[in-house]
N, C-alpha and C positions, 0 to 999 in steps of 0.2 A: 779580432783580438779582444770586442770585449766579451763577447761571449765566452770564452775562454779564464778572462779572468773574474766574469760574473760567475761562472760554475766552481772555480776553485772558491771566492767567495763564500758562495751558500756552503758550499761543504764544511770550509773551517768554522763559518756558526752552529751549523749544523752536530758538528763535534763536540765544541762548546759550551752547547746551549745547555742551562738547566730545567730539569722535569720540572712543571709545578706539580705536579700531582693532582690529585683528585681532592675538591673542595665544593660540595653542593652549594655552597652557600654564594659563593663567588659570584653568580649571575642577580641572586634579587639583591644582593648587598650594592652590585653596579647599576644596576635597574632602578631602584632606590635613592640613588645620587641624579639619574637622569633631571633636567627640570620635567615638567609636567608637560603634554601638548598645549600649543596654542592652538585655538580656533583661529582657522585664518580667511576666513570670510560669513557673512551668516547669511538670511534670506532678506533682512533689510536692505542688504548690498545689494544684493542681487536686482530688487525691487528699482531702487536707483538708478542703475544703470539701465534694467531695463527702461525707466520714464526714460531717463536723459536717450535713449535711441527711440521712443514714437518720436521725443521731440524734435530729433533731427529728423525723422520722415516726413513730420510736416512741416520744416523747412525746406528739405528737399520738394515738397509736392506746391510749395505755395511761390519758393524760388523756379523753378520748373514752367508750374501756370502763366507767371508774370514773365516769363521772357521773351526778349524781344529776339527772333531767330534771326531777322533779319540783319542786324549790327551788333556782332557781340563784342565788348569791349575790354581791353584791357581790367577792369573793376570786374568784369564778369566773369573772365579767367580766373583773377585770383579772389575773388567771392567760390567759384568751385571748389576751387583746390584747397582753399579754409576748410569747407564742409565737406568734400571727402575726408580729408584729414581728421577732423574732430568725429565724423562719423563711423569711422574705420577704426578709429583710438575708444570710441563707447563701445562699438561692435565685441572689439580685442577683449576690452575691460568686463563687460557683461559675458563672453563666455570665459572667461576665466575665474570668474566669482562662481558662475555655475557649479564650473571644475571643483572648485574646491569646497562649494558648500556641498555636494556629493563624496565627498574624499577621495577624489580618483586620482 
């Protein structure tokens, strides 16, 4: 049903509708009003996140060294799961700074 009354729809605008006509100027006069790009990330960023991710590797490598296999503890579950978490959120963050300082 509504495809039916979607199609009567487009047609009475379609009847309706006034020509604009032909006007060069219409796109830089819109173009014009746009605001300007933002940069949305730069190579400082980039820089950042990459530190903050060695310095979770070497938490990961010195958390890792120091552990005891043989009793892992409740503190040492959620000591993991902190640092994946925060290490998975820099991961996230530095490639998307990447992304965007390349303008992809």
């Amino acid at each position: 049903m509504n495809d039916i009354e979607d199609k009567k729809l487009a047609q009475v605008l379609k009847q309706g509708a006034h020509d604009p006509g032909e006007n060069p100027w219409f796109t830089r006069r819109v173009l014009n009003k746009l605001p300007e790009k933002q940069s949305r990330g730069s190579w400082a960023t980039t820089v950042v996140y990459a530190i903050a991710l060695v310095a979770c590797v070497i938490c990961w490598l010195v958390m890792l060294r120091g552990q005891d296999w043989a009793a892992i503890t409740v503190r040492d579950l959620l000591y993991n799961v902190m640092m994946a978490t925060v290490t998975l959120t820099v991961l996230w963050q530095t490639i998307v700074s990447l992304l965007h300082a390349a303008d992809v």
